[in-house]
C-alpha positions as CSV (number, residue, x, y, z in Angstrom):
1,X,10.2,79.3,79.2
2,X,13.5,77.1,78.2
3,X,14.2,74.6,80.7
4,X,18.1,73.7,80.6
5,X,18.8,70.2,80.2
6,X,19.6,67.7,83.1
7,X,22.3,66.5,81.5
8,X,25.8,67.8,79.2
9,X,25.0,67.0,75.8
10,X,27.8,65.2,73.6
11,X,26.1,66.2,70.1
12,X,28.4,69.4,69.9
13,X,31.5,67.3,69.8
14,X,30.2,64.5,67.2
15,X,30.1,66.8,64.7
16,X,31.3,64.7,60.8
17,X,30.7,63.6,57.8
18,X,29.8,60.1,58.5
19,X,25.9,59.8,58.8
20,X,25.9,57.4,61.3
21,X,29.2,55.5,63.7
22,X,29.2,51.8,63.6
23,X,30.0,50.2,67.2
24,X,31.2,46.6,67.2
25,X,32.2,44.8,70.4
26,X,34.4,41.8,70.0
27,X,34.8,40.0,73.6
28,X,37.7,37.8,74.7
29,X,37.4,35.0,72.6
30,X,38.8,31.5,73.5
31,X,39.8,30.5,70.2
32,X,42.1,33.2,70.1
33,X,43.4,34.1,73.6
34,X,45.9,36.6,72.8
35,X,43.4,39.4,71.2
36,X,41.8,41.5,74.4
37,X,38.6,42.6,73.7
38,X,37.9,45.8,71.2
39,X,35.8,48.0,71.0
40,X,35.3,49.4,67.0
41,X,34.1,52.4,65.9
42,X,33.7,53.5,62.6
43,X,31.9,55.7,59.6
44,X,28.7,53.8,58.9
45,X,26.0,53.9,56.7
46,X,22.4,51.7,56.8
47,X,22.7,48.7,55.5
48,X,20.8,48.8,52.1
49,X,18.3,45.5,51.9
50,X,15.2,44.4,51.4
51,X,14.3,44.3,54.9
52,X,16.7,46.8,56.8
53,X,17.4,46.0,60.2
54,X,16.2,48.5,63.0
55,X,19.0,50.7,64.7
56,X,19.6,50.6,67.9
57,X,21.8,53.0,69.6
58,X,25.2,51.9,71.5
59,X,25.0,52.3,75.6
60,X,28.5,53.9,76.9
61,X,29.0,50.5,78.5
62,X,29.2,47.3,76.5
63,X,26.0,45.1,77.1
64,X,25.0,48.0,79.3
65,X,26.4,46.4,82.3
66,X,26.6,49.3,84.3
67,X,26.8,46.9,87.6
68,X,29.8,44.8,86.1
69,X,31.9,47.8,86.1
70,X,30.3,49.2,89.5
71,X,31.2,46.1,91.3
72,X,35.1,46.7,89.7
73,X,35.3,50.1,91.2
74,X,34.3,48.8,94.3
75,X,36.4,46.5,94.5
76,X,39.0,49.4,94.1
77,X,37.8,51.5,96.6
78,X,36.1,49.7,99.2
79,X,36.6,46.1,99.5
80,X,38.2,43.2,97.7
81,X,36.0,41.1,95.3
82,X,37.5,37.9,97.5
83,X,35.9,39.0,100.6
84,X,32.5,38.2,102.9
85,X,31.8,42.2,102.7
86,X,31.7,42.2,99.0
87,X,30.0,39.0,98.2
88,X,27.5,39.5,100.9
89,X,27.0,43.3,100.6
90,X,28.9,45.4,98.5
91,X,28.4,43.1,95.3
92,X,24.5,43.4,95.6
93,X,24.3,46.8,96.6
94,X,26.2,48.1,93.9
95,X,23.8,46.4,91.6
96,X,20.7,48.0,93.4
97,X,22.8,51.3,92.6
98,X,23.2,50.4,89.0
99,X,19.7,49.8,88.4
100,X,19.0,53.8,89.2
101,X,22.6,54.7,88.0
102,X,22.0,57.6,85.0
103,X,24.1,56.5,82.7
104,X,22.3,53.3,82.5
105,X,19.8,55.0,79.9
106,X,21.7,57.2,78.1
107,X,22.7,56.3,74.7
108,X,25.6,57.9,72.5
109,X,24.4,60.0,69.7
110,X,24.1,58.9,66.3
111,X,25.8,55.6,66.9
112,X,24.8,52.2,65.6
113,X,24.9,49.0,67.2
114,X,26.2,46.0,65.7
115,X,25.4,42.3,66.6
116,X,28.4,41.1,67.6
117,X,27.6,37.6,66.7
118,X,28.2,37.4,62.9
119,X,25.6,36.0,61.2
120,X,23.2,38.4,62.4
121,X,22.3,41.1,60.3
122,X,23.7,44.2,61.1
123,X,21.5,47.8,60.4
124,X,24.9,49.4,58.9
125,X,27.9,49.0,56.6
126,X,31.1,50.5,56.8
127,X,30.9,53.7,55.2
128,X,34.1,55.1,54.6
129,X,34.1,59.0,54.0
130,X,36.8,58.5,50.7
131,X,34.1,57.3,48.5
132,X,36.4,56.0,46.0
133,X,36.6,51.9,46.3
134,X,40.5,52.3,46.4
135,X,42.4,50.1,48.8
136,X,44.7,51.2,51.9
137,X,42.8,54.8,52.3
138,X,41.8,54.6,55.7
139,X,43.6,55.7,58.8
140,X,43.1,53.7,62.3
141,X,43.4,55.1,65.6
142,X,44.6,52.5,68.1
143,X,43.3,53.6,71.6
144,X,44.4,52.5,75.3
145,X,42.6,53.3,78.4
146,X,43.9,54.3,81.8
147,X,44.6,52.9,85.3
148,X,41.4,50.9,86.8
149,X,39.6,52.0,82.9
150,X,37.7,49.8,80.5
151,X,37.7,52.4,77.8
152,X,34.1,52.8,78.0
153,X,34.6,56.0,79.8
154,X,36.3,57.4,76.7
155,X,33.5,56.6,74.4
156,X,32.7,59.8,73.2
157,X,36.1,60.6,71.9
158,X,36.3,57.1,70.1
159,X,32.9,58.2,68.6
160,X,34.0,61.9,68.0
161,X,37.0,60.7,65.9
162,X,34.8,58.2,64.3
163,X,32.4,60.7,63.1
164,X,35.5,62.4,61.3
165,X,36.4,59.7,59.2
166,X,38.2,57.4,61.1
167,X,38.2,53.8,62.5
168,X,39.0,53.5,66.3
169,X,39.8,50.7,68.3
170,X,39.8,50.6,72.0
171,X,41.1,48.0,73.6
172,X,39.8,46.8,77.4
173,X,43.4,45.4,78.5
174,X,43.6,42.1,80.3
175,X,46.9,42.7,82.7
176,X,45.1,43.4,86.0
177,X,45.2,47.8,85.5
178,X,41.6,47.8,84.2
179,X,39.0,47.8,87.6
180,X,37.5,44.0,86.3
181,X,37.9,42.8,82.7
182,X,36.4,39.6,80.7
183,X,38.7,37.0,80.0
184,X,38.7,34.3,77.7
185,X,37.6,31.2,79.8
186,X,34.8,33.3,80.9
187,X,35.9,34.3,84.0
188,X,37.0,37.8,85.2
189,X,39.9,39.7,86.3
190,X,40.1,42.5,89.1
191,X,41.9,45.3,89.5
192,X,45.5,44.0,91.2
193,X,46.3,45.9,93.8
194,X,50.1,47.4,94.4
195,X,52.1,45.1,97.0
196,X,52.6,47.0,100.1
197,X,55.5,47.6,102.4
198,X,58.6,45.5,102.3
199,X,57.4,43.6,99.1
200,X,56.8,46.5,96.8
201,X,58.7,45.9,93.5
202,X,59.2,48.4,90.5
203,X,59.0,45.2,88.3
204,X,55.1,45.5,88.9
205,X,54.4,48.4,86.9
206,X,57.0,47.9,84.4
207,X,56.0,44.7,83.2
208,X,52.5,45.7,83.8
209,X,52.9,48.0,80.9
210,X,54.9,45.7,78.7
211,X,52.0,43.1,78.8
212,X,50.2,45.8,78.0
213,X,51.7,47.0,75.1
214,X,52.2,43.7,73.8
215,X,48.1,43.9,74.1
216,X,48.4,47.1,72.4
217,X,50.8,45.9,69.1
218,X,48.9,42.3,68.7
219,X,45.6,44.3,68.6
220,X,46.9,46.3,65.5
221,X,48.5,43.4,64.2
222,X,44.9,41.4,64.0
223,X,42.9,44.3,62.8
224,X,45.6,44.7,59.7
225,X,45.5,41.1,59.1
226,X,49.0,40.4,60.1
227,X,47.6,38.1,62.8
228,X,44.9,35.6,62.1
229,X,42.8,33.8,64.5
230,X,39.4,33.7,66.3
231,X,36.0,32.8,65.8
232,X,34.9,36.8,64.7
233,X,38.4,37.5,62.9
234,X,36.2,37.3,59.4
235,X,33.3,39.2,60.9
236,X,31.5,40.4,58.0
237,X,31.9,44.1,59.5
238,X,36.1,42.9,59.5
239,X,35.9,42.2,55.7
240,X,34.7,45.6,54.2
241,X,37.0,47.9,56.4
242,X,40.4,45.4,56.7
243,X,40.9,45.7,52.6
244,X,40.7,49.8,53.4
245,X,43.1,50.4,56.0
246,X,46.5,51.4,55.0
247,X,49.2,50.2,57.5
248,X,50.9,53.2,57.1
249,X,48.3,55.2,58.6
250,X,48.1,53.9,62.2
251,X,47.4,56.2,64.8
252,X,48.4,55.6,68.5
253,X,46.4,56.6,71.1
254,X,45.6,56.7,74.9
255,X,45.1,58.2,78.1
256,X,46.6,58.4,81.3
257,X,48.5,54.8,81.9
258,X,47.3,54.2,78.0
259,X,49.5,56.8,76.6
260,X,52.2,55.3,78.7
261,X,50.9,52.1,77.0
262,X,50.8,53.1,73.1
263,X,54.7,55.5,74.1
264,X,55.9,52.5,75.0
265,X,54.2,50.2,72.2
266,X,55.4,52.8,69.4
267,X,59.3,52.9,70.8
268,X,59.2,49.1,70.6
269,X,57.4,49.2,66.8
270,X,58.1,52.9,65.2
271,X,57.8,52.3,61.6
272,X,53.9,50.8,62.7
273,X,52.7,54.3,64.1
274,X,52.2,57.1,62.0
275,X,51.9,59.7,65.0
276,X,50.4,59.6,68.5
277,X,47.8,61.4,70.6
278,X,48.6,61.4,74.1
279,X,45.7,62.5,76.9
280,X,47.4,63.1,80.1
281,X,49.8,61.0,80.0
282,X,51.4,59.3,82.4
283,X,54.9,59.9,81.5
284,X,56.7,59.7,85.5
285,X,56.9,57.6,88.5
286,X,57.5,58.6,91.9
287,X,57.8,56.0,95.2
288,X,60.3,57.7,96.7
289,X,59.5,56.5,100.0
290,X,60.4,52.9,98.8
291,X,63.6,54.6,96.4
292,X,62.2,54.1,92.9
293,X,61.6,57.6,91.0
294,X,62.3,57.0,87.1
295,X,60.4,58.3,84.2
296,X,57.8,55.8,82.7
297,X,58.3,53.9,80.7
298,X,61.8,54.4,80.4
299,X,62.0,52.8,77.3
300,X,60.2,55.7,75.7
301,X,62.9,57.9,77.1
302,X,66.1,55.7,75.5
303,X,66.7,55.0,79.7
304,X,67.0,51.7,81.7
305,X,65.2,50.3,83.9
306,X,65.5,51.5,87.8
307,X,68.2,49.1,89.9
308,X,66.2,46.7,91.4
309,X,64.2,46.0,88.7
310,X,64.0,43.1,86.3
311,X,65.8,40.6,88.3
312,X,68.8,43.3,88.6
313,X,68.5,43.7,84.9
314,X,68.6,47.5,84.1
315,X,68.1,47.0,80.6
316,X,64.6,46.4,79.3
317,X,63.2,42.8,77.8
318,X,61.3,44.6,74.8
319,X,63.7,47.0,73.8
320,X,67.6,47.4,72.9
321,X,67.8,51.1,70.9
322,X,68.3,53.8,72.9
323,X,66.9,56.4,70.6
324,X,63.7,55.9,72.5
325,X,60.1,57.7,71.4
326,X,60.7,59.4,67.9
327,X,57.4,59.5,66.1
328,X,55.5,63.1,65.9
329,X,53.3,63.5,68.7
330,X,50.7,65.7,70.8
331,X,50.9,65.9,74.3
332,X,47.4,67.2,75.9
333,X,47.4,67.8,79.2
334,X,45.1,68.6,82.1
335,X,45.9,71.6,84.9
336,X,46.1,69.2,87.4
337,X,48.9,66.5,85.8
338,X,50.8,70.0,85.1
339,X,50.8,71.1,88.3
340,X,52.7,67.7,89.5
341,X,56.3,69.3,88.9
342,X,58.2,66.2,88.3
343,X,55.1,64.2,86.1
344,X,55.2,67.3,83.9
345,X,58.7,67.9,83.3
346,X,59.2,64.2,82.3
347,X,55.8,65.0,79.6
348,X,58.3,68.3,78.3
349,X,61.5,66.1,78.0
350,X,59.3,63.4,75.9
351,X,58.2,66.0,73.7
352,X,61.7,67.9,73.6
353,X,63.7,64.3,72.8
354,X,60.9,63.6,69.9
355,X,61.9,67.1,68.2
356,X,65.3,66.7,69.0
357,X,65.5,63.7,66.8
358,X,63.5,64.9,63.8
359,X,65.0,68.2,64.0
360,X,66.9,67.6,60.5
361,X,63.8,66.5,58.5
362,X,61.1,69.3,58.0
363,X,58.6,66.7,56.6
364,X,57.8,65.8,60.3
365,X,55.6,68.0,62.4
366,X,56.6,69.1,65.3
367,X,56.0,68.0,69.0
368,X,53.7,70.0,70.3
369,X,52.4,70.0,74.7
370,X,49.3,71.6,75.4
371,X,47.6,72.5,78.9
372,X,43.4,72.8,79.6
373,X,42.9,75.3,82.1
374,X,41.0,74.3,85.1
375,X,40.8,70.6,84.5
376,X,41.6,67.7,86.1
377,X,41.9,64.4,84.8
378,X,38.7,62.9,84.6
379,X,38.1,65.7,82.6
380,X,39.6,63.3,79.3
381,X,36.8,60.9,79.8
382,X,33.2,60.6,80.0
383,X,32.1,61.3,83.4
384,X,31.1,64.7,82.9
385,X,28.5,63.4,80.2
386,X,27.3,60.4,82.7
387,X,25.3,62.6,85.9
388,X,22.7,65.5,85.7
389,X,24.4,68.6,86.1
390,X,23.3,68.9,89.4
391,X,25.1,66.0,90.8
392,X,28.3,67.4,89.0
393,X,28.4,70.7,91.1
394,X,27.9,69.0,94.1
395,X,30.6,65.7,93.1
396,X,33.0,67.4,90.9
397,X,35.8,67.4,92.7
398,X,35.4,63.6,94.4
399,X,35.0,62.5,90.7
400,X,38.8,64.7,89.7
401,X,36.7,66.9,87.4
402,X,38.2,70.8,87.6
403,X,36.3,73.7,87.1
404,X,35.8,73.9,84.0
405,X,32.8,73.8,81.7
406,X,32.7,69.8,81.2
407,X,31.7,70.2,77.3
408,X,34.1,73.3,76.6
409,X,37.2,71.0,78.0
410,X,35.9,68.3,75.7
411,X,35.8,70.3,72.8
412,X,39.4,71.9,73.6
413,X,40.8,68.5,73.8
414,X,39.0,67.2,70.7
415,X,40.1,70.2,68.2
416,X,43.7,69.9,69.5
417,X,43.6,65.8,68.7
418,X,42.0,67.1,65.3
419,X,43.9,69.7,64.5
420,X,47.2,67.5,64.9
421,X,45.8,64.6,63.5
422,X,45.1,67.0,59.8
423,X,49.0,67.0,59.4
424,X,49.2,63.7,58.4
């Protein structure tokens, strides 16, 4: 008798070329303070030497520190990291939960880890799928996580992509959106809460996603070599893919608040992105109840900033054209983000102002917006992949997963990204 497995299994959607995916995880560094940390996944190969190194498989979460990220998400939802309840109780019992949490010992398939110190020997080499030794042949994906994220939970699509052939870089942003972060000095930064009541201000999110996008250009910047600096800028895993990568195949990429992030990033910089790949993007705010509704971030849409914000400033800090987002683009959506009326009309203008503009060349692909029935918007990440199937009948809709099959959706979203992504 075949007994079905406990848990969704990923191996459908890593389906490439590449034998293996390298994973590199470069931390905040202090001798560089303006690179947040990335996350690198690439086509690898083993590493041919006398003595090969073994090959260990990369956890979901960097280090595997399931309870770091816990103890963020608590500090979210139940109490904040500065108080008695947390320190005393909620801070150890969510690392008594971690050490039983499953995704603690699962490992993503046919992944690679790589010391991140660099003179460690590493069990793989960049492998690039173009076997030719030519220079600027390889395309980068630049990816951005979501509100309270760390990018860890998009893992499998970083790895998914990889597997295809190209490099991907998530970035764990440092600007207080991400539930707790690692920063330079080698402290930590929570999740900042929204002011409440009378000192609410628009400029909050606004120039929350302009740090963040600043995060978002640098990043690409110091992977191309434009910008220098840091103890593991020369990484010996650096060298042999920085001399492949052509600048004019850069990829912009994110979900939720990171497509907001890498819309915003690739209005400021449009000759740097190629195209971009937004996953449920969050393209529209709405406080009414404190008078702010504006689509987000304007910038994208050639709009000022709401009254009120930026010191009385309407017009933004990063950005003077008014032509806003222009470069080709897919919008993937989930059910639930399409069934928010104003959120998903401000996704359709985007995608109609982007055709629009490159209506007169036929070299550029069009826009195109995309809707997965019965999902929600955890459905773009990896939580499906995290708990027994069990657990995700009984927790789906706590967790924002729809109904759905969690590895169908995956696969939906994946051959869309792909599919687009071919074009170019």
């Amino acid at each position: 008798m075949k007994v079905a497995p406990l848990f969704h299994a990923p191996q459908r959607l890593l389906v490439g070329d590449a034998p293996l995916i390298g994973v590199l995880d470069l931390p905040s560094s202090a001798s560089n303070q303006e690179r947040p940390p990335i996350r690198l996944f690439f086509p690898a190969a083993t590493t041919v030497a006398p003595k090969p190194c073994r090959v260990k498989q990369a956890r979901y979460f960097v280090n595997n520190r399931v309870s770091y990220v816990l103890q963020g998400f608590a500090h979210i939802a139940l109490a904040r990291h500065t108080t008695k309840l947390y320190r005393f109780l909620i801070r150890p019992l969510m690392w008594l939960v971690s050490l039983f949490f499953p995704v603690r010992f699962l490992k993503i398939p046919d992944t690679a880890l790589v010391p991140t110190k660099k003179d460690v020997s590493s069990p793989v080499e960049y492998s690039p799928l173009n076997s030719s030794n030519e220079i600027n042949s390889q395309s980068l994906i630049m990816f951005s996580h979501g509100l309270t994220g760390t990018g860890e939970e998009n893992a499998l699509f970083c790895t998914a992509l990889a597997k295809r052939g190209y490099v991907v870089a998530c970035i764990h942003h440092r600007d207080g959106s991400s539930s707790r972060v690692p920063m330079p000095d080698g402290t930590c930064k929570f999740y900042e809460h929204l002011p409440n009541g009378d000192d609410y201000s628009p400029n909050h999110r606004l120039e929350q996603v302009s740090y963040r996008a600043k995060e978002f250009l640098y990043a690409t910047k110091w992977l191309l070599g434009e910008e220098r600096g840091g103890n593991d800028y020369d990484h010996p895993i650096l060298q042999q893919i920085r001399p492949k990568l052509d600048k004019k195949k850069v990829i912009a990429s994110g979900f939720s608040y990171g497509s907001t992030t890498c819309s915003l990033a690739a209005t400021v910089e449009p000759k740097r992105f190629q195209c971009a790949v937004f996953l449920d993007g969050w393209f529209h705010v709405d406080y009414s109840s404190k008078g702010y509704v504006y689509n987000f971030p304007p910038e994208a849409f050639g709009e000022d900033w709401p009254n009120g914000a930026n010191n009385g400033n309407v017009k933004s800090h990063m950005i003077e054209n008014k032509d806003g987002l222009t470069i080709p683009s897919i919008f993937i959506n989930s059910a639930q983000f399409a069934g928010y009326k104003q959120l998903y009309a401000a996704t359709i203008t985007l995608a109609n102002n982007i055709n629009a503009h490159n209506k007169h060349d036929t070299t550029i692909p069009e826009s195109t917006l995309h809707v997965i029935p019965d999902t929600k918007h955890q459905n773009f990440c990896d939580v499906g992949f995290w708990l027994p199937k069990v657990l995700l009948r009984r927790l789906g809709k706590l967790l924002a997963l729809g109904d759905a099959d969690v590895l169908e959706a995956s696969e939906h979203i994946l051959n869309l990204s792909l599919k687009f992504l071919k074009q170019f």
